[in-house]
Biopython code that builds the backbone (N, CA, C, O; Angstrom):
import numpy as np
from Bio.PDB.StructureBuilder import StructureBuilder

atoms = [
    (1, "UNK", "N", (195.341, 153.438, 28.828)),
    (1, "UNK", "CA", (194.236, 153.972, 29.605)),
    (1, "UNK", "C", (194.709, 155.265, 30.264)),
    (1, "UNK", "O", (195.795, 155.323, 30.840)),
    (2, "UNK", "N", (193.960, 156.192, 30.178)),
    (2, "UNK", "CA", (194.809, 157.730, 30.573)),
    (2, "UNK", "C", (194.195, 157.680, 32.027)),
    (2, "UNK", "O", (193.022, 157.360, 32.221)),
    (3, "UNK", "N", (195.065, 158.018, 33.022)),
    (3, "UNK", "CA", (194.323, 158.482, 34.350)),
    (3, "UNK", "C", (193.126, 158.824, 35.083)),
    (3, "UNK", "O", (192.876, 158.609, 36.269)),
    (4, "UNK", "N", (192.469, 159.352, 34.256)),
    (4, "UNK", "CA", (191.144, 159.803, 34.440)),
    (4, "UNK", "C", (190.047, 159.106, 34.250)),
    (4, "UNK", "O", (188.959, 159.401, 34.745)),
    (5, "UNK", "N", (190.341, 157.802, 33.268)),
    (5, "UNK", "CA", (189.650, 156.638, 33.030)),
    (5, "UNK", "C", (190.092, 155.730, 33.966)),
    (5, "UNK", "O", (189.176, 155.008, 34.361)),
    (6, "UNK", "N", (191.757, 155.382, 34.740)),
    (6, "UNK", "CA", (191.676, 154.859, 36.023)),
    (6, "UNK", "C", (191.262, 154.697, 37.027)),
    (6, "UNK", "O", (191.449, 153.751, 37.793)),
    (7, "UNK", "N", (190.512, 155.802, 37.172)),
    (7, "UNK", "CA", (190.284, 156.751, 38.506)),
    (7, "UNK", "C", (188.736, 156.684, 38.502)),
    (7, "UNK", "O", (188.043, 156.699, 39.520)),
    (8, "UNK", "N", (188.136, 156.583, 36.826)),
    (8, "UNK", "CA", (186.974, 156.661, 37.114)),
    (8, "UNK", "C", (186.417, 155.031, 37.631)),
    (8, "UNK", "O", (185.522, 154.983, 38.475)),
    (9, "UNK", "N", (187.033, 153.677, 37.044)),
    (9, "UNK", "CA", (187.094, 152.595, 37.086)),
    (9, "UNK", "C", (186.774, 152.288, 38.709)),
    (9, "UNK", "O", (185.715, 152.149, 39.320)),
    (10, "UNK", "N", (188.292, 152.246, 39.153)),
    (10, "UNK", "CA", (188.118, 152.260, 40.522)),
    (10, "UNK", "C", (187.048, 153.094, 41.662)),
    (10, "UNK", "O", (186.651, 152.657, 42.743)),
    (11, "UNK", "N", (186.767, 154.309, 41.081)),
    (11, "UNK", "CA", (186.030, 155.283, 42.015)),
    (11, "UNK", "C", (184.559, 154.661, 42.310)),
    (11, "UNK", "O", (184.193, 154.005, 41.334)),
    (12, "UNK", "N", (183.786, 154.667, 43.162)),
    (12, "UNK", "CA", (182.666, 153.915, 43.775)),
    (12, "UNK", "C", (181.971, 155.463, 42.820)),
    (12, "UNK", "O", (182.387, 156.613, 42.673)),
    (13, "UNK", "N", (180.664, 154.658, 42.308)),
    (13, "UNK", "CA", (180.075, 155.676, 41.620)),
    (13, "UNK", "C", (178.839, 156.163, 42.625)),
    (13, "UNK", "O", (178.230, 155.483, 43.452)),
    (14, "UNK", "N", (178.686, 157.428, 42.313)),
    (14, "UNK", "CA", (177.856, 158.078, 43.425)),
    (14, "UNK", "C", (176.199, 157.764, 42.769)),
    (14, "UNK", "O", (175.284, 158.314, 43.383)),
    (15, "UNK", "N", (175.927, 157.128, 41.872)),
    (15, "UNK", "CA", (174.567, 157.136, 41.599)),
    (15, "UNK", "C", (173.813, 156.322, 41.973)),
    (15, "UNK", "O", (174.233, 155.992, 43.082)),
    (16, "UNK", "N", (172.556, 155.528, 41.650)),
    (16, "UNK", "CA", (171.781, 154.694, 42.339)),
    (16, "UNK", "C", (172.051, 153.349, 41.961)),
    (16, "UNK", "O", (173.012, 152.812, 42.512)),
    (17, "UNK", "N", (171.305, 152.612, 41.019)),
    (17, "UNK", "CA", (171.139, 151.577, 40.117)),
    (17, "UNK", "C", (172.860, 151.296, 40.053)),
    (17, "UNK", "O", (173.787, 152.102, 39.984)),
    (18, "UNK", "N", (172.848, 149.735, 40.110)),
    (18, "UNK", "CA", (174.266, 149.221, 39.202)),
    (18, "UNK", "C", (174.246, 149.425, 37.683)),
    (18, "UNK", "O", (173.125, 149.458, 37.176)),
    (19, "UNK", "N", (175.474, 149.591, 36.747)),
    (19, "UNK", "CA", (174.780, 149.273, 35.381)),
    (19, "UNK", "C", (174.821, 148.079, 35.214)),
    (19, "UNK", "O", (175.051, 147.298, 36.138)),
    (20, "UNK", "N", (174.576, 147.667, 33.829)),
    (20, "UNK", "CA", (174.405, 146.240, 33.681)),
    (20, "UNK", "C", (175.951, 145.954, 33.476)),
    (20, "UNK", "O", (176.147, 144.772, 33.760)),
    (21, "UNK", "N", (176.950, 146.491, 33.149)),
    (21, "UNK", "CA", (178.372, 145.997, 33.434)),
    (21, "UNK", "C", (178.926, 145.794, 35.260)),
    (21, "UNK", "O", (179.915, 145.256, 35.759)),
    (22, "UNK", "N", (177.954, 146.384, 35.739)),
    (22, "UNK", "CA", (178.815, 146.339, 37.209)),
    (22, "UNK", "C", (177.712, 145.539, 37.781)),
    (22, "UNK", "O", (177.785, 145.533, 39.009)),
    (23, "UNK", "N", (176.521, 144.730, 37.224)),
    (23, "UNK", "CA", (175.983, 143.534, 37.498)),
    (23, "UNK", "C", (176.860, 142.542, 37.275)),
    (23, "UNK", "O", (177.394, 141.900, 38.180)),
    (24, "UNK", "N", (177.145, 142.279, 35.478)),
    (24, "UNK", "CA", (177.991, 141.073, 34.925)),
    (24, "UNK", "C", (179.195, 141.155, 35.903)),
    (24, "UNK", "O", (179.812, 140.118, 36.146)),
    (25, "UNK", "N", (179.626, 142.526, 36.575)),
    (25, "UNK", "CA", (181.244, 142.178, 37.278)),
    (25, "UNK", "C", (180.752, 141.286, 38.488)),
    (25, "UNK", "O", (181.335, 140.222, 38.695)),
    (26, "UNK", "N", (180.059, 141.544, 39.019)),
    (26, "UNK", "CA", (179.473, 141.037, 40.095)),
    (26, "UNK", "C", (178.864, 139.565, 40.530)),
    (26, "UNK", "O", (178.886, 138.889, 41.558)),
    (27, "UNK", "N", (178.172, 139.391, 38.875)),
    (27, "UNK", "CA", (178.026, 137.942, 38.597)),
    (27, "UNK", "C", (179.309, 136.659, 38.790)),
    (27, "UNK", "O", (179.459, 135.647, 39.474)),
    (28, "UNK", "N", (180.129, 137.466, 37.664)),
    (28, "UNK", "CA", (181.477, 136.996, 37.275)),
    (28, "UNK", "C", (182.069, 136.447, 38.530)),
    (28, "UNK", "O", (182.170, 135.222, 38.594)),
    (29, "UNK", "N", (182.667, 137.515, 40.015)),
    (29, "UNK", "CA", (182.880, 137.421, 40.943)),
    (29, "UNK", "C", (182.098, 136.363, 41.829)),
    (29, "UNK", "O", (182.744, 135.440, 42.325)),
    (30, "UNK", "N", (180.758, 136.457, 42.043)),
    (30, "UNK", "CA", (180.112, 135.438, 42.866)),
    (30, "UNK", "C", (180.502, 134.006, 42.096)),
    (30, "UNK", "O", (181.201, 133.198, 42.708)),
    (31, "UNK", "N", (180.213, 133.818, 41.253)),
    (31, "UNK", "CA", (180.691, 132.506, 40.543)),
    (31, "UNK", "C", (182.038, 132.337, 40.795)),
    (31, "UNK", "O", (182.277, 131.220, 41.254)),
    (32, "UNK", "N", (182.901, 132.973, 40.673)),
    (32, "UNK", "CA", (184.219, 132.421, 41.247)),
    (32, "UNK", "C", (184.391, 132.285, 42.825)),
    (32, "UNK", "O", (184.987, 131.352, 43.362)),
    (33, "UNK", "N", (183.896, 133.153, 43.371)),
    (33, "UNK", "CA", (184.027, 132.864, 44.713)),
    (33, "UNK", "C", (183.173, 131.439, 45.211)),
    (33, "UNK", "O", (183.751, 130.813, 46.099)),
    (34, "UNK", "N", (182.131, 130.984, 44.831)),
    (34, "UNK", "CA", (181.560, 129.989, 44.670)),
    (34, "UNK", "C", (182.136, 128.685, 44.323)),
    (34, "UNK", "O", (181.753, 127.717, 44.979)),
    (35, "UNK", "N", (183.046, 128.505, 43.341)),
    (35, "UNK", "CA", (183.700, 128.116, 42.943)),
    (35, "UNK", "C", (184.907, 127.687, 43.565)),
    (35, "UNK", "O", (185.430, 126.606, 43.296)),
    (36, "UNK", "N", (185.399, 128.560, 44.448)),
    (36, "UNK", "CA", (186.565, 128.475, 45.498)),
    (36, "UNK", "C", (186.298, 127.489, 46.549)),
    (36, "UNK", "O", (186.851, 126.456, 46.926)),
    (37, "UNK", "N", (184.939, 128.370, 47.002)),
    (37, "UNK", "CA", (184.536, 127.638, 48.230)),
    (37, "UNK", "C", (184.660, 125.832, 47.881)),
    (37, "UNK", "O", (185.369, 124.934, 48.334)),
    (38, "UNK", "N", (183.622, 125.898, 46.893)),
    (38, "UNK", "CA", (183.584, 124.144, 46.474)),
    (38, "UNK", "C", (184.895, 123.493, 46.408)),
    (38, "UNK", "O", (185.153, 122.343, 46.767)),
    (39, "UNK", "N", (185.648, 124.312, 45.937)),
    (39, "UNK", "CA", (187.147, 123.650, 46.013)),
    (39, "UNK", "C", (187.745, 123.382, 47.399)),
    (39, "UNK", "O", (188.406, 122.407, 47.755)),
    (40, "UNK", "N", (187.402, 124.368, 48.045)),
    (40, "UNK", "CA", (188.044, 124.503, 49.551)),
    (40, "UNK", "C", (186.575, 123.206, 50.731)),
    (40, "UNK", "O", (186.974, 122.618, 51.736)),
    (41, "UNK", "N", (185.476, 123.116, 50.374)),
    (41, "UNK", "CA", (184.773, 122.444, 51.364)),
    (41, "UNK", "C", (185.426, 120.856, 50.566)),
    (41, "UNK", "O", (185.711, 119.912, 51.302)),
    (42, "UNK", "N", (185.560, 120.769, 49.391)),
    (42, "UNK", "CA", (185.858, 119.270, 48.639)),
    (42, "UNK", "C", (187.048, 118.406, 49.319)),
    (42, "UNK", "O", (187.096, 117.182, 49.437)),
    (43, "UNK", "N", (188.142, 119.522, 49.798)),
    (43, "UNK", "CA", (189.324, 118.950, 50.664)),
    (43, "UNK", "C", (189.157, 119.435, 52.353)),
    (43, "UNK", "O", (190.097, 119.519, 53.144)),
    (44, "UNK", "N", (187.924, 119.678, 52.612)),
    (44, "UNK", "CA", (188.001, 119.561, 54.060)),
    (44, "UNK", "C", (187.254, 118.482, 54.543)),
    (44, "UNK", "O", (186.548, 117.733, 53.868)),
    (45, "UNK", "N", (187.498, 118.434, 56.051)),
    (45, "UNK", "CA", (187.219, 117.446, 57.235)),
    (45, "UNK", "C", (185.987, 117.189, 57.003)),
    (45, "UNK", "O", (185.326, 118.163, 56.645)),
    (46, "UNK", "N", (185.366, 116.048, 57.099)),
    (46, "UNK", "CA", (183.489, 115.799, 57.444)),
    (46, "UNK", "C", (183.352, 116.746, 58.560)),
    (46, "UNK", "O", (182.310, 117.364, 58.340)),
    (47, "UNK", "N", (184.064, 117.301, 60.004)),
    (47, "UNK", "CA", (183.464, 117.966, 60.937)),
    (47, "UNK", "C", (183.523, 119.324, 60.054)),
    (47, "UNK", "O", (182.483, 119.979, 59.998)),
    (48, "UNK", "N", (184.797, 119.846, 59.280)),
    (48, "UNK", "CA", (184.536, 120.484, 59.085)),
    (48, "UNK", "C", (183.335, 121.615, 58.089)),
    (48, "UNK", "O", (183.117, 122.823, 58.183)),
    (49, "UNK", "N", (182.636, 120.313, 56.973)),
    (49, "UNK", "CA", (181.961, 120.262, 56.609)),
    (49, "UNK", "C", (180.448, 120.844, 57.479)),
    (49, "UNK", "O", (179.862, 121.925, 57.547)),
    (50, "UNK", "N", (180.206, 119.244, 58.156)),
    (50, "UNK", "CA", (179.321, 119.560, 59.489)),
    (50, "UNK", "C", (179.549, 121.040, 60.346)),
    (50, "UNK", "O", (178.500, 121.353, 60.910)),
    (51, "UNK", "N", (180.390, 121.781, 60.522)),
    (51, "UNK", "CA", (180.497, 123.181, 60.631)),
    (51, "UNK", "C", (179.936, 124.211, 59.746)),
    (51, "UNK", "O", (179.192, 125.084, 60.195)),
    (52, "UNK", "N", (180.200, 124.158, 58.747)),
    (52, "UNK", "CA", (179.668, 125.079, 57.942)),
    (52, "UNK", "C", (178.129, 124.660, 57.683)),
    (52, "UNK", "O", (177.430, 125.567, 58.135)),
    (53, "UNK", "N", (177.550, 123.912, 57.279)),
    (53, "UNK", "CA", (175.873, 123.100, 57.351)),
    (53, "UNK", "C", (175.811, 123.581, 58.847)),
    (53, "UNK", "O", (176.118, 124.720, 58.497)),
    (54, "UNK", "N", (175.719, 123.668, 59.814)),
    (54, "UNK", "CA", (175.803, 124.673, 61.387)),
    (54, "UNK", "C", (175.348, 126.011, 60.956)),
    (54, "UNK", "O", (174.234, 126.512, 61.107)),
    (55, "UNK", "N", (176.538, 126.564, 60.321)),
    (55, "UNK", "CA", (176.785, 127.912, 60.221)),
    (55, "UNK", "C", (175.235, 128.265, 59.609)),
    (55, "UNK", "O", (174.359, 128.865, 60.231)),
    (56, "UNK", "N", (175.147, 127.812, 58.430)),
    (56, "UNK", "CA", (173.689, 128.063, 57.465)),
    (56, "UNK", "C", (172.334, 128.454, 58.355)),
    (56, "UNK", "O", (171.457, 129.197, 57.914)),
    (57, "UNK", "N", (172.291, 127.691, 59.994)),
    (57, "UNK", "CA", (171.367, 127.999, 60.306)),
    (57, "UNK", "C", (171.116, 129.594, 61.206)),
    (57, "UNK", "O", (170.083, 130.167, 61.552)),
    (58, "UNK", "N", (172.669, 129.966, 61.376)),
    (58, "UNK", "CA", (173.251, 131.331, 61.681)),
    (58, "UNK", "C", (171.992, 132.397, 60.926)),
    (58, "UNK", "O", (171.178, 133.194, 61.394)),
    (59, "UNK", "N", (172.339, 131.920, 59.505)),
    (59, "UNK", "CA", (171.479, 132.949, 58.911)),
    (59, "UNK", "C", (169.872, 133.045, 58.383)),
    (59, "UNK", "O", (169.453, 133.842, 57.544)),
    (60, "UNK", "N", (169.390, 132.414, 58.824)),
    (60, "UNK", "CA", (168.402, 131.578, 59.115)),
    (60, "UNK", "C", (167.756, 132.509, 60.270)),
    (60, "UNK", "O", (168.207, 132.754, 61.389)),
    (61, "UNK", "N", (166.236, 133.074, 59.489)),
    (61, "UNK", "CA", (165.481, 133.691, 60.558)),
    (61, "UNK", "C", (165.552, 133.373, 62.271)),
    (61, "UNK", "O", (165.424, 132.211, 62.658)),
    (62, "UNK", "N", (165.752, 134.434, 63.194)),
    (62, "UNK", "CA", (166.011, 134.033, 64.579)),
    (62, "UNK", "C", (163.841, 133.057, 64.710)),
    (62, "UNK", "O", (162.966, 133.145, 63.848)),
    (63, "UNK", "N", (163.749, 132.260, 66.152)),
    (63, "UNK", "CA", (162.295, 132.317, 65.990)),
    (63, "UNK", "C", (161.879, 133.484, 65.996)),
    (63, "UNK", "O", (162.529, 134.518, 66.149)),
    (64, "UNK", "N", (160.333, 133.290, 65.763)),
    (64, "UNK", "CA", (159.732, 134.410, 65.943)),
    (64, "UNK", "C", (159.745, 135.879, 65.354)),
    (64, "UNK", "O", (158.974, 136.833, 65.457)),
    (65, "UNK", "N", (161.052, 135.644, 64.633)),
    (65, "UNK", "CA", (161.343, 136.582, 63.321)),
    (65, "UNK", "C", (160.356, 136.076, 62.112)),
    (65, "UNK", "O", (159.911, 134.967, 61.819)),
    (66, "UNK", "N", (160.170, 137.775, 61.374)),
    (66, "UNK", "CA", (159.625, 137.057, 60.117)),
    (66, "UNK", "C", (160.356, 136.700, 58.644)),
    (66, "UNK", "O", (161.157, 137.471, 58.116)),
    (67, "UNK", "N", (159.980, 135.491, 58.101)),
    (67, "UNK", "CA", (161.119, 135.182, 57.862)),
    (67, "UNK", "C", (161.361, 135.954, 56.214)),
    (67, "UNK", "O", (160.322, 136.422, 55.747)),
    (68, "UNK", "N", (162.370, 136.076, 55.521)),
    (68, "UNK", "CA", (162.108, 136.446, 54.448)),
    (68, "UNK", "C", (163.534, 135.902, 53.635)),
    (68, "UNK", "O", (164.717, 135.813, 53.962)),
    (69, "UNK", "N", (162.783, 135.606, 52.452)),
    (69, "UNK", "CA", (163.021, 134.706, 50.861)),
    (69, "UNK", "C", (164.619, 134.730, 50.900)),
    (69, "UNK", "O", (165.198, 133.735, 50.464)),
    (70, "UNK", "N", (165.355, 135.778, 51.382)),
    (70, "UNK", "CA", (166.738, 136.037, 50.514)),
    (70, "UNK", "C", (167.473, 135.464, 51.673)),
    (70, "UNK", "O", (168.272, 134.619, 51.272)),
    (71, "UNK", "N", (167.495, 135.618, 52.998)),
    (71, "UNK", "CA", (167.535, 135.198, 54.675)),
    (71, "UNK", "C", (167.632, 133.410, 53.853)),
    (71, "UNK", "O", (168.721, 132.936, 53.528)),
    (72, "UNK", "N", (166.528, 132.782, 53.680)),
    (72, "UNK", "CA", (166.410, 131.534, 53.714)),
    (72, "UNK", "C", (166.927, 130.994, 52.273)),
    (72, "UNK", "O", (167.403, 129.877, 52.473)),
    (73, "UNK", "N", (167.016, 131.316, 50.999)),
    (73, "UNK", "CA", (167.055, 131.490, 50.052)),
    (73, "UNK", "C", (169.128, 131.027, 50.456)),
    (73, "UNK", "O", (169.738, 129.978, 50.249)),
    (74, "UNK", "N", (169.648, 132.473, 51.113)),
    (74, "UNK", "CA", (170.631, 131.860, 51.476)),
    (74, "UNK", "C", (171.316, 131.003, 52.049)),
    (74, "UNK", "O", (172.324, 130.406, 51.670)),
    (75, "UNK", "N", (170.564, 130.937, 53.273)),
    (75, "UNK", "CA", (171.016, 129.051, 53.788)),
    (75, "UNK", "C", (171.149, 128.183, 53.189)),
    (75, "UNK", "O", (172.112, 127.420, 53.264)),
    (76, "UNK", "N", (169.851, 128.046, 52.158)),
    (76, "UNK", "CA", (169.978, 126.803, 51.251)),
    (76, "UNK", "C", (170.976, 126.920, 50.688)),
    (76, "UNK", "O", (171.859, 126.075, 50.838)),
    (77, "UNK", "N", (171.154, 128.094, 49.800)),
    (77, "UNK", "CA", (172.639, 127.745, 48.894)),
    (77, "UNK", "C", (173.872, 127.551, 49.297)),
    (77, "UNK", "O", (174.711, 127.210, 48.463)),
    (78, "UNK", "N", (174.278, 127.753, 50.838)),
    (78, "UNK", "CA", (175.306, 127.363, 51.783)),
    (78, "UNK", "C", (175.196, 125.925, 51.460)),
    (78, "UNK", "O", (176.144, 125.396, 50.880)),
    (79, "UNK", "N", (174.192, 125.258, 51.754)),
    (79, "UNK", "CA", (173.393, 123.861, 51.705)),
    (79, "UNK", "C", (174.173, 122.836, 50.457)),
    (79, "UNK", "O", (174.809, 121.789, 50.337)),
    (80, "UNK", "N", (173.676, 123.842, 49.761)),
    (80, "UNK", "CA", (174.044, 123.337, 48.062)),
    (80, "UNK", "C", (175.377, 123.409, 47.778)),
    (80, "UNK", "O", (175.925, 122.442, 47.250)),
    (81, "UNK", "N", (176.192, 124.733, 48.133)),
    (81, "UNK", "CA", (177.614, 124.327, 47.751)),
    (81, "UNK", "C", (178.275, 123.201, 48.537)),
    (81, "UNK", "O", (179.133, 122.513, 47.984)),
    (82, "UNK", "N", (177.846, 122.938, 50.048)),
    (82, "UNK", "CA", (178.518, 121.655, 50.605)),
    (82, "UNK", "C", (177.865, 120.459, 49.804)),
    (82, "UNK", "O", (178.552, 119.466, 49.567)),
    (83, "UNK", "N", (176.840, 120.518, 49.474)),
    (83, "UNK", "CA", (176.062, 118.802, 48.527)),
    (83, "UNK", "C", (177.171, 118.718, 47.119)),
    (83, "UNK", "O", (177.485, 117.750, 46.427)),
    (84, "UNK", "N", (177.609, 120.237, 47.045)),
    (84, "UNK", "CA", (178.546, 120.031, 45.492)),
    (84, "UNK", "C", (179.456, 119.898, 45.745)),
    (84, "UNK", "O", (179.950, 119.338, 44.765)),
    (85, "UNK", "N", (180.444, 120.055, 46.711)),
    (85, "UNK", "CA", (181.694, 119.795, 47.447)),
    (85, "UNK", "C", (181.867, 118.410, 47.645)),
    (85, "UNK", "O", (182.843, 117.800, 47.210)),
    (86, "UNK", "N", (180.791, 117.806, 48.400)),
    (86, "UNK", "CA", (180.640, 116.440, 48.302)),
    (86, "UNK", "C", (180.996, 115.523, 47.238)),
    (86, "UNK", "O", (181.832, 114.633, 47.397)),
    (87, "UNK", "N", (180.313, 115.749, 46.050)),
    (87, "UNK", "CA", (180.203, 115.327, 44.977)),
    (87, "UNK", "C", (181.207, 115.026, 44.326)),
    (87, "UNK", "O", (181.326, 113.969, 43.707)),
    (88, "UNK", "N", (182.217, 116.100, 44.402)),
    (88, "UNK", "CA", (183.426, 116.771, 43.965)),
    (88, "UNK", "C", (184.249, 115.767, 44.477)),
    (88, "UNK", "O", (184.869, 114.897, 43.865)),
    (89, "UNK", "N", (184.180, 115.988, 45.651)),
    (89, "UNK", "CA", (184.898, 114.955, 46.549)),
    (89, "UNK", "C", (185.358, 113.296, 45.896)),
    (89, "UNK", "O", (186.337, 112.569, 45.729)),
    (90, "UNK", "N", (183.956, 113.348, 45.705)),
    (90, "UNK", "CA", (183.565, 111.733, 45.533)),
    (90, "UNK", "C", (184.083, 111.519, 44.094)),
    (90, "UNK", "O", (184.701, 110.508, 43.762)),
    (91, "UNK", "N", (183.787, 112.548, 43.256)),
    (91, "UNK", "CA", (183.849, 111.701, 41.686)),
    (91, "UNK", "C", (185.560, 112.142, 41.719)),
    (91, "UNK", "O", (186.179, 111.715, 40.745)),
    (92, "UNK", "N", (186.061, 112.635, 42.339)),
    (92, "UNK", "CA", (187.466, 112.400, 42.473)),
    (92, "UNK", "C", (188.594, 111.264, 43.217)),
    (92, "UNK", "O", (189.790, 111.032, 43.397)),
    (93, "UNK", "N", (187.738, 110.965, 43.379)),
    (93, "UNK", "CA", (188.313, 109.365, 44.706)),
    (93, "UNK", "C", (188.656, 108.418, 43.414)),
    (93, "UNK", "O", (189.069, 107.271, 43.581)),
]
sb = StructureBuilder()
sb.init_structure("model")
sb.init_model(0)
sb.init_chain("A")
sb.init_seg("    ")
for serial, (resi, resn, name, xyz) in enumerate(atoms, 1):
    if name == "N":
        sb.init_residue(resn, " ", resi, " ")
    sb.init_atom(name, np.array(xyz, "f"), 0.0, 1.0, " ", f" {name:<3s}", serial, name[0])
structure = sb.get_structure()
């Protein structure tokens, strides 16, 4: 790889739109990080569990805010990786 193709790799690109390769990188990444987590909530504490299910409501419209899809959209999936952590947990016992 010659330098200039290093450089372009790493360099934050100044244009608008992702391409569809720096979507798939992005995909790739959330799934592993996802992935971690489940590993990491599967060997923690029930409180600590019960902490993070807490946290979810952090992001979670304040009242009286309006609420919107991606805000709530995300809590749940906080939601969901502890229900899969669980799981994890269990079919490993």
């Amino acid at each position: 790889m010659s330098d200039q193709s290093a450089v372009a790799e790493t360099s934050p690109r100044q244009s608008g739109a992702p391409t569809a390769g720096e979507w798939a990188e992005l995909k790739t990444r959330v799934i592993a990080l996802e992935t971690l987590v489940i590993a990491l909530l599967a060997t923690a504490s029930e409180s600590q569990r019960a902490l993070a299910r807490e946290m979810a409501n952090f992001i979670l419209p304040r009242p009286g805010a309006t609420h919107h899809h991606l805000t709530v959209h995300a809590a749940h999936r906080m939601g969901d990786l502890i229900d899969r952590a669980e799981r994890f947990e269990r079919s490993a016992e």
